[in-house]
C-alpha positions in Angstrom: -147.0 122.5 -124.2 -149.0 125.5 -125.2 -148.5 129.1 -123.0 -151.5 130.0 -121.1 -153.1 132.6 -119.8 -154.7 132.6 -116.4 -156.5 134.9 -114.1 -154.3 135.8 -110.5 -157.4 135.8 -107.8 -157.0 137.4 -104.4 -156.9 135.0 -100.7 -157.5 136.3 -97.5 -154.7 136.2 -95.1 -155.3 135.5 -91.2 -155.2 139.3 -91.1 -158.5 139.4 -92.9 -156.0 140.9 -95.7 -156.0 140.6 -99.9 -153.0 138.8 -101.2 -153.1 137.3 -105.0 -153.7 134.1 -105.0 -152.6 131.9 -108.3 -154.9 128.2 -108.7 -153.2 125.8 -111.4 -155.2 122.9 -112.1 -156.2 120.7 -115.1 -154.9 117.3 -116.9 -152.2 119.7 -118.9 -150.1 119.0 -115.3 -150.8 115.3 -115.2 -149.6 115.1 -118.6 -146.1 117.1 -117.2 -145.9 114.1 -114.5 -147.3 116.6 -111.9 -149.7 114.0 -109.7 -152.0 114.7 -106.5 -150.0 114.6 -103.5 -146.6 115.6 -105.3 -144.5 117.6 -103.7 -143.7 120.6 -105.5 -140.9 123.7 -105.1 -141.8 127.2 -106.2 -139.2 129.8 -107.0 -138.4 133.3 -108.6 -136.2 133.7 -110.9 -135.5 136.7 -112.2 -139.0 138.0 -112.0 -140.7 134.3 -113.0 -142.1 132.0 -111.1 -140.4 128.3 -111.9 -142.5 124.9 -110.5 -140.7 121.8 -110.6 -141.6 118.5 -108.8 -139.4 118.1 -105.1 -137.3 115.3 -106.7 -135.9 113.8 -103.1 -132.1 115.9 -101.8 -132.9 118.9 -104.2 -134.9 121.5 -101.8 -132.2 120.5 -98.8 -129.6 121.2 -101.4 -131.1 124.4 -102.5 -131.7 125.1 -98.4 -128.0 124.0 -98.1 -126.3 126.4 -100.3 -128.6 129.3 -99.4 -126.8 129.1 -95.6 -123.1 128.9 -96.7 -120.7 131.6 -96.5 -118.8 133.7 -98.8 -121.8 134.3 -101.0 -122.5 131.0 -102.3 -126.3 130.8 -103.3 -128.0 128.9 -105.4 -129.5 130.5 -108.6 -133.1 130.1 -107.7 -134.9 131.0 -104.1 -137.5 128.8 -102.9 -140.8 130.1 -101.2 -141.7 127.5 -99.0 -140.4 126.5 -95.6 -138.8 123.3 -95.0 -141.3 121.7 -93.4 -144.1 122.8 -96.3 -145.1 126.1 -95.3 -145.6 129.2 -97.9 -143.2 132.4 -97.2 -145.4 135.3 -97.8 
């Protein structure tokens, strides 16, 4: 796959607010095995933003080791809620 270079547009929040807003579209996903209706987890990492496809157990995993003690965390942080909702 080839880099590209997109444009980061600004939403409004509820709070009649400007946040950037990032639209990914195009058959260059399809041809990843991203389809309509896939569940998808979004994370930093180090200052990226990683997408992968919610391949069933892995987000409750990721949730899982975010919540036990002793420091044990998992590598990446997701930015969606369990049940689908964006953390701003």
């Amino acid at each position: 796959m080839k880099d590209r270079r997109l444009t980061v547009y600004y939403a409004y929040s509820a709070k009649d607010e400007k946040m950037p807003c990032i639209r990914l579209q195009g058959k260059w996903l399809q041809k990843l095995g991203i389809e309509p209706g896939d569940a998808i987890l979004v994370c930093e990492d180090e200052g990226r933003l990683v997408i992968e496809l919610d391949q069933k157990g892995v987000y409750d995993e990721l949730r899982k080791n975010m919540t036990e003690p002793q420091g044990k965390r998992p590598e990446i942080t997701p930015m969606v809620e369990p049940d689908g909702r964006r953390r701003i």
